[in-house]
N, C-alpha and C positions, 0 to 999 in steps of 0.2 A: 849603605844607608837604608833605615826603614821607616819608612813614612807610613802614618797608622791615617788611611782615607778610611771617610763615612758612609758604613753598607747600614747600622739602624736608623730608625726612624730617630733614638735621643742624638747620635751621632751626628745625622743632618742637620739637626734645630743645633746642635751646639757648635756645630762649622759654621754655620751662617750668622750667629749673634757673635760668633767671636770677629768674625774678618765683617762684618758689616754695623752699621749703627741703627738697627731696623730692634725693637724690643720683644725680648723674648717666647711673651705671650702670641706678639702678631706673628711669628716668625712658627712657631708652633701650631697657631691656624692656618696658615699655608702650605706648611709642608704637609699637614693633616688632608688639608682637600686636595694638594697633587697628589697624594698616595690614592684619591680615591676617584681622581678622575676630571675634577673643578678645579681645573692650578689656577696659579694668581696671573697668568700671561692673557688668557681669557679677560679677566676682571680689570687688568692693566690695559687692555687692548680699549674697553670700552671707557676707562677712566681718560685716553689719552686721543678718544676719540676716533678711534683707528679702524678705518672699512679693513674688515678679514679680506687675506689673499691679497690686498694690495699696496705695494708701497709707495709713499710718499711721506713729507718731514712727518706727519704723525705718527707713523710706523719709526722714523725716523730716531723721533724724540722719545719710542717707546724702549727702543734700543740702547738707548745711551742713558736716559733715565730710572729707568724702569729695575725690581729686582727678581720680577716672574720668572727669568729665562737663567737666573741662577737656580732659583729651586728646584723651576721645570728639569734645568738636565742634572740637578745633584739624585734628585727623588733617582730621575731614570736610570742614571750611571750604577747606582745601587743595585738595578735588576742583572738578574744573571746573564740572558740576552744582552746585554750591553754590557757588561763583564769582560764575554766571548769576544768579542770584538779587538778589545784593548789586547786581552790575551794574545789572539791570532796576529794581530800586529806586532807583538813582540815579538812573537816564534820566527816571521815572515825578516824582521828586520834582523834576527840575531842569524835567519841562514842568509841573509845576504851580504852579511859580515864576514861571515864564515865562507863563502864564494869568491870573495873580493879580500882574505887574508887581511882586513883591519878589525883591530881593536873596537869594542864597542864603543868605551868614551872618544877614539878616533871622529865618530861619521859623525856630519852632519846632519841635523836634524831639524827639520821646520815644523811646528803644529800649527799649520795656520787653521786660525777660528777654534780654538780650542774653548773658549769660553771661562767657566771655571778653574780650569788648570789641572781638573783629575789629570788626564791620562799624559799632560808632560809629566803630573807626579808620578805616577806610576813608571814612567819610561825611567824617571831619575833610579826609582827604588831598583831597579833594572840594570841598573848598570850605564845608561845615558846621558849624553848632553845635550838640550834640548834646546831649542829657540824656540820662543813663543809670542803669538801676535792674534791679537784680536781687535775689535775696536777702541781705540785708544780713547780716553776721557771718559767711556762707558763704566756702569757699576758692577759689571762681569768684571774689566779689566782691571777695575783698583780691588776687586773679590779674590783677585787671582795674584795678583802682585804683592799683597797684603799675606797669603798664603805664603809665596815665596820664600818672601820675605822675615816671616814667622821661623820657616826652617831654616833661615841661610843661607840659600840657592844661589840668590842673584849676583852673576859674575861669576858665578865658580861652575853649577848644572845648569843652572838655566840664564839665556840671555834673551832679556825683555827687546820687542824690535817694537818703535813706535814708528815707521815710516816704509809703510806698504811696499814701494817703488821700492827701497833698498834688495828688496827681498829676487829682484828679477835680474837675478845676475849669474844663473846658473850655478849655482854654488853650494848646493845642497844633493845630498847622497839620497835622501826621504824625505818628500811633502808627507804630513798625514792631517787630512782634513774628513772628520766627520759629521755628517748630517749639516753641509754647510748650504752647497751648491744648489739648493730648494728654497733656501732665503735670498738668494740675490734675482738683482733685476735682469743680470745679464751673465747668466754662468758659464756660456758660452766664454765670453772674455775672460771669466775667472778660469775656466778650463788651460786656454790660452797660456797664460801667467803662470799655473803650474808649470808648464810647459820651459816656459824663460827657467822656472828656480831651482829645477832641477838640473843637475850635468847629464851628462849623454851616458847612458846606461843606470843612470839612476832609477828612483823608484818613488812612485806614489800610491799612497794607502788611503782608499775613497769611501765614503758609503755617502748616498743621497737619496733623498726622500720624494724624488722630484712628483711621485704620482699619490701621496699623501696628503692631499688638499681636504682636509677635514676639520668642525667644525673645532676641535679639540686642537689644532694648530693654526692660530688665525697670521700666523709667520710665514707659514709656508704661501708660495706668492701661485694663485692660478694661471701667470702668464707661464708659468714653466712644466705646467700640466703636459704641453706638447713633448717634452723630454724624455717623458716616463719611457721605461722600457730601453732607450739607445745610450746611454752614458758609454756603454762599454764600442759603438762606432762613433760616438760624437771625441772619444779621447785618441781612439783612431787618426783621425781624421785633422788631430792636433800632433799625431807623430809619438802616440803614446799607445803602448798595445798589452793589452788584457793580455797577464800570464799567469793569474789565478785570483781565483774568487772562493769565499767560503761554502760550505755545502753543509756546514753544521749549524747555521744561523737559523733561526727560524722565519727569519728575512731574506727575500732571495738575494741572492751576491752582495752580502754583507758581513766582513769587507769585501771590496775586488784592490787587486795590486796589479799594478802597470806598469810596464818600464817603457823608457826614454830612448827612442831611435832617431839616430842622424835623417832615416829617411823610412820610411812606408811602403810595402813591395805590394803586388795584389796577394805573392802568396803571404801573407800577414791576415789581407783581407779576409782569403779562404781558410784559414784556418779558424780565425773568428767565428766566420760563417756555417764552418761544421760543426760547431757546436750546437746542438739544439737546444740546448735550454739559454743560448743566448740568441739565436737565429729564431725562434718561432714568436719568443712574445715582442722582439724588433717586428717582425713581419706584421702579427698579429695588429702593433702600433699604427703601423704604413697603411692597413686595410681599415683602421676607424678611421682613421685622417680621410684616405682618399673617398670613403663615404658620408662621411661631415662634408666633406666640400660639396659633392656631388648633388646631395638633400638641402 
């Protein structure tokens, strides 16, 4: 299958007027000021009343309502830098197909928070079956369904999940959650949950933004500022361990892939920990905290 996704600027405006009822002009202004820096999540955020960095229902309402956070990530996914991403997640998922002798459309696959739906489409053109779940009743979610839908998918590549808890039954071969884990209140617990969806030697394919707290993403939440830097011990420490990260991103460890262990030895620990480019900016974290506290 070849699914033709949107890298031009006409290509965006014409994905978005077709799967949304937003009119062409307006939709044309927006993608115009995300290209250049002013998206519409900003101007949503202040239409819908929303203190930046923190959430409550009007963060709440801006997510379900709101169409800023479809352009914001069509604009982005267009860039090469988030290209690489998609790509590396397929190379990482087809060797681990090939490690474990199944079939691509075999594995299970979860995109949770996928948002728009690129990169399950991608994963379809790919060769995949995909499951996908994002906020249900959101205008991302009917942006994406509507897509699906368009191609044909639903039921045969892709299976729509409206019911979170379903998803925690260990029953997936691949989480791949991008740029999620910096919007929630508690991603600790979301960490968790990956944790349940995965089976035991399974795999999850991460990137988060958690030290991203700028004026340019008023989503991303400041309680999770303390995160920066430890994703790869705080998924540890959930019985999930760092076995590769990218080093061609221009994002450090974006993507990183984890796999699923019955149990966590210290040598796990130490391996971790001899890495230095994942050991020094943890340590680096631990020395502003324990001077923040101190001051």
């Amino acid at each position: 299958m070849n699914i033709k996704l949107p890298f031009s600027y006409q290509e965006i405006v014409d994905e978005v007027v077709n799967f949304t009822d937003l009119p062409r002009q307006e939709v044309e202004h927006k993608v115009w000021m995300q290209a250049i820096g002013e998206g519409p999540v900003i101007q949503e955020a202040k239409h819908f009343g929303v203190t930046p960095h923190q959430y409550d229902d009007k963060m709440e309402k801006l997510y379900k309502e709101g169409y800023g956070l479809i352009i914001e990530t069509m604009v982005f996914w267009a860039s090469q830098e988030r290209q690489l991403w998609i790509q590396q997640a397929v190379e990482r998922i087809r060797l681990y197909a090939q490690k474990n002798a199944r079939a691509l459309d075999d594995l299970t696959i979860l995109m949770l928070g996928d948002g728009t739906g690129n990169d399950s489409l991608e994963l379809v053109n790919n060769g995949f079956k995909i499951n996908y779940f994002d906020i249900p009743g959101s205008k991302t979610y009917e942006f994406a369904t509507k897509r699906f839908a368009h191609y044909d998918l639903i039921g045969d590549r892709v299976n729509l999940i409206s019911d979170y808890k379903s998803c925690l039954t260990s029953q997936y071969d691949i989480v791949l959650s991008f740029e999620v884990l910096e919007h929630l209140t508690d991603p600790i617990a979301a960490i968790r949950d990956i944790n349940s969806m995965l089976k035991t030697s399974g795999i999850a394919i991460i990137t988060e933004a958690f030290s991203a707290v700028y004026d340019i993403f008023p989503t991303h939440l400041k309680s999770n500022l303390k995160f920066a830097n430890q994703a790869p011990f705080i998924f540890l420490q959930k019985k999930m361990l760092l076995t590769w990260y990218s080093q061609k991103s221009f994002f450090k460890f974006k993507p990183m892939e984890f796999v699923k262990k019955e149990r966590i030895s210290l040598k796990d620990f130490i391996s971790l920990f001899k890495d230095a480019k994942i050991r020094q900016p943890y340590i680096n974290a631990k020395i502003r905290k324990l001077f923040a506290f101190g001051s």
